[in-house]
ROMIPA-451200 format. One record per residue: x, y, z of N, C-alpha, C, O in turn. Coordinates in steps of 0.001 Angstrom, whole numbers, padded with zeros to 6 digits, always signed. Layout:
REM residues N
XYZXYZXYZXYZ/...
REM end
This chain:
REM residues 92
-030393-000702-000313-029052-000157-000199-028449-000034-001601-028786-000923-002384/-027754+000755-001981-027141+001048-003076-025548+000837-003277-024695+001280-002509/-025403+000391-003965-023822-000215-004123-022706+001232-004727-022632+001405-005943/-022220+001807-004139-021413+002811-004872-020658+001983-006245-020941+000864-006672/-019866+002712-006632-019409+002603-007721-018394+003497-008508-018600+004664-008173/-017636+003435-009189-016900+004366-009740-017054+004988-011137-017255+003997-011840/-017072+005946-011850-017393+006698-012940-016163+007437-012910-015904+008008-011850/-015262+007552-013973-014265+008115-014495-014424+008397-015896-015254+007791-016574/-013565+009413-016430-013507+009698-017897-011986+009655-018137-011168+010395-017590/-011687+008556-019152-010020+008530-019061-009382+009497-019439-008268+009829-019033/-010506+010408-020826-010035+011530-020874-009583+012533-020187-008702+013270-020632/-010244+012720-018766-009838+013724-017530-009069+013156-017100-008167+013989-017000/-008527+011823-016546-007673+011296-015792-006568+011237-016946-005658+010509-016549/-006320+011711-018168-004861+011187-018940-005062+012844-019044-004072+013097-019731/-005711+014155-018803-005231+015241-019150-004682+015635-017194-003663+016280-016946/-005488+015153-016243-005077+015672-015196-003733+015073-014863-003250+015459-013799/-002980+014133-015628-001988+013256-015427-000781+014255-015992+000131+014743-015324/-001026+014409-017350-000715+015332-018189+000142+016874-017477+001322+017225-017495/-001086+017490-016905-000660+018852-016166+000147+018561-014503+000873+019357-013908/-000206+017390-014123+000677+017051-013132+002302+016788-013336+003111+016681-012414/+002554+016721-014555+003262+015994-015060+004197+017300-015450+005412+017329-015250/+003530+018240-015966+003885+019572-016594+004524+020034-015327+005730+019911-015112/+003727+020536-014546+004035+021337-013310+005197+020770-012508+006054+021406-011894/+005058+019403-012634+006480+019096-011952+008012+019139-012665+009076+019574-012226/+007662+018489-013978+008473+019103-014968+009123+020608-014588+010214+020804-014053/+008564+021180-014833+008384+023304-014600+009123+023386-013241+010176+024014-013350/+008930+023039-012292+009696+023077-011253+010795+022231-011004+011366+022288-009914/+011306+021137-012247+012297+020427-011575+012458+019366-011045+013580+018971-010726/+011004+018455-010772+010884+017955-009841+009941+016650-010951+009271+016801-011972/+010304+015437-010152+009474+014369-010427+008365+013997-009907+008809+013465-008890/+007278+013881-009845+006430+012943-009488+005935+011609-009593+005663+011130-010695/+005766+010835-008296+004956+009359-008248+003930+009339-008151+003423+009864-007159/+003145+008732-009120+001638+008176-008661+001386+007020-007540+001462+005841-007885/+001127+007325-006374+000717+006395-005393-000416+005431-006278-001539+005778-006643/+000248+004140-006489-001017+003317-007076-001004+002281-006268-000336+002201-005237/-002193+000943-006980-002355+000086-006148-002974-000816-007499-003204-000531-008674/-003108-002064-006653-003633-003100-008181-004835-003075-008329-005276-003872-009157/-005857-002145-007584-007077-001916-008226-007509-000509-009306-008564+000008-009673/-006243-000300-009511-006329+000725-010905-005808-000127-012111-004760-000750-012278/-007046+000093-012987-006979-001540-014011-005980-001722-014535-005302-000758-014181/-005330-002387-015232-003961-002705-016327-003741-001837-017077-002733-001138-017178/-005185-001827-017962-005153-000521-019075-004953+000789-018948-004476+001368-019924/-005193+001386-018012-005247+002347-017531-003700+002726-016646-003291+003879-016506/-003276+001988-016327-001800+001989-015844-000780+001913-017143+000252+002570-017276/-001261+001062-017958-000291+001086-019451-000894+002410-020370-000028+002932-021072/-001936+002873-020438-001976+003909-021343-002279+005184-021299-002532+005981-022202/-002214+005331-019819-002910+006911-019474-001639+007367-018301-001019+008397-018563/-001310+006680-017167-000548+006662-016468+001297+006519-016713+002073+007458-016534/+001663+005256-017109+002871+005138-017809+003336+006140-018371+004439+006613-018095/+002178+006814-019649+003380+007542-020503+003018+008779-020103+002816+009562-021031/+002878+009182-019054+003104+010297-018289+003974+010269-017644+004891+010958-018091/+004248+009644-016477+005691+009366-015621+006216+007735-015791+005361+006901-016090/+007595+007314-015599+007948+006645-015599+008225+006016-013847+008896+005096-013377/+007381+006994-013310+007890+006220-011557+006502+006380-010940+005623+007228-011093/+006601+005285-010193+005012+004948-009315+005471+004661-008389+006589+004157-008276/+004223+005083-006965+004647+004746-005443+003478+003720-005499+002503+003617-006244/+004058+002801-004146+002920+001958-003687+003327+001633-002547+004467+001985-002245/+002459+000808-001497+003099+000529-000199+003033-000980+000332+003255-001483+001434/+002629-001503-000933+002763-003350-000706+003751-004351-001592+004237-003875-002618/+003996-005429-001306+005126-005811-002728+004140-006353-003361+004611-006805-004404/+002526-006652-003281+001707-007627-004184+001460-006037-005433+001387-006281-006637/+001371-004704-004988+001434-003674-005360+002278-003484-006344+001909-003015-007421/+003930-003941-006006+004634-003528-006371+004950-004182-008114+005167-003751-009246/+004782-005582-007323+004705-006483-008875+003744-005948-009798+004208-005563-010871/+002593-005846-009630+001537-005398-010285+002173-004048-010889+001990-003837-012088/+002477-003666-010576+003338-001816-011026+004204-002311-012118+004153-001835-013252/+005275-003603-011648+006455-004174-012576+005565-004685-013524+006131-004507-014603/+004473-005228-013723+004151-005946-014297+003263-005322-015986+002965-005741-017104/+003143-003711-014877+002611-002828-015584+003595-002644-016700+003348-002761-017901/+004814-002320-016113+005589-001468-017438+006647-000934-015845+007875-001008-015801/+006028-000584-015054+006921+000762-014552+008313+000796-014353+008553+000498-013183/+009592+001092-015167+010911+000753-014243+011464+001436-013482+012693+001413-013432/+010658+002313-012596+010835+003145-011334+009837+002526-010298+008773+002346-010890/+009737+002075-008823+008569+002041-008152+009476+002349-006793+010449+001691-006426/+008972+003388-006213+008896+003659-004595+007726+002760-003968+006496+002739-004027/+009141+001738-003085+007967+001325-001916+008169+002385-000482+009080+002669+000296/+006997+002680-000645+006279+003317+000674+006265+002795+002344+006349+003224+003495/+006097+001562+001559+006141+000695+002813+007106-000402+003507+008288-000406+003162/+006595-001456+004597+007777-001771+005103+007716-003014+004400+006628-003582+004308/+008955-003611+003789+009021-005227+003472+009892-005933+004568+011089-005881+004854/+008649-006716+005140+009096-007551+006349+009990-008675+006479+010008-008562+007704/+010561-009419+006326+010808-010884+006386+011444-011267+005245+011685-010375+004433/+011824-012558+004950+012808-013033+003718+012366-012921+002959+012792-012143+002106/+010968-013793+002751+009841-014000+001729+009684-012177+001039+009985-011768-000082/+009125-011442+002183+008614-010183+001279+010122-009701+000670+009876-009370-000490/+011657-009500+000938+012659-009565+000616+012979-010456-000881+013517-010118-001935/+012496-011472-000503+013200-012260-002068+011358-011528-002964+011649-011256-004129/+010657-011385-002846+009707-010801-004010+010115-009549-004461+009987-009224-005642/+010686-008687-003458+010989-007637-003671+012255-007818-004897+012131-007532-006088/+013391-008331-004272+013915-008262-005585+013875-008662-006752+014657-008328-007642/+012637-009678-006880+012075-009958-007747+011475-009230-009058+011448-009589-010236/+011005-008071-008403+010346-007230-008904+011547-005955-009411+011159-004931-009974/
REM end
């Protein structure tokens, strides 16, 4: 059995970031990157960040990880349940 794996070029992912970035610009409009905490640190601080300043996600363990990144915009997507997910949230 063979283990998949991922292969990226940061170069394509910081120019496709780039023209996403343009086009919404051009129309007016902002865009979020739906992320999550398995898109590495580095890659959230130096390819992602200084393209947009706002990220979506749909968890608060997500969300910190986003704050933790840099981001001072984050759309949660999702639902925060209970006190606990409430006091992290404003945490973040």
């Amino acid at each position: 059995m063979i283990t998949p794996y991922l292969l990226f070029s940061e170069f394509a992912l910081h120019e496709n970031i780039q023209q996403l970035n343009r086009i919404a610009v051009d129309r007016n409009r902002r865009w979020a990157a739906r992320l999550t905490s398995l898109v590495p640190m580095n890659l959230l601080k130096e390819v992602i960040l200084p393209a947009t300043q706002v990220a979506s996600c749909s968890t608060i363990p997500d969300a910190e990880y986003l704050a933790e990144a840099g981001f001072p915009r984050i759309i949660l997507v999702g639902r925060a349940l209970g006190v606990e997910c409430l006091r992290r949230l404003r945490c973040v």
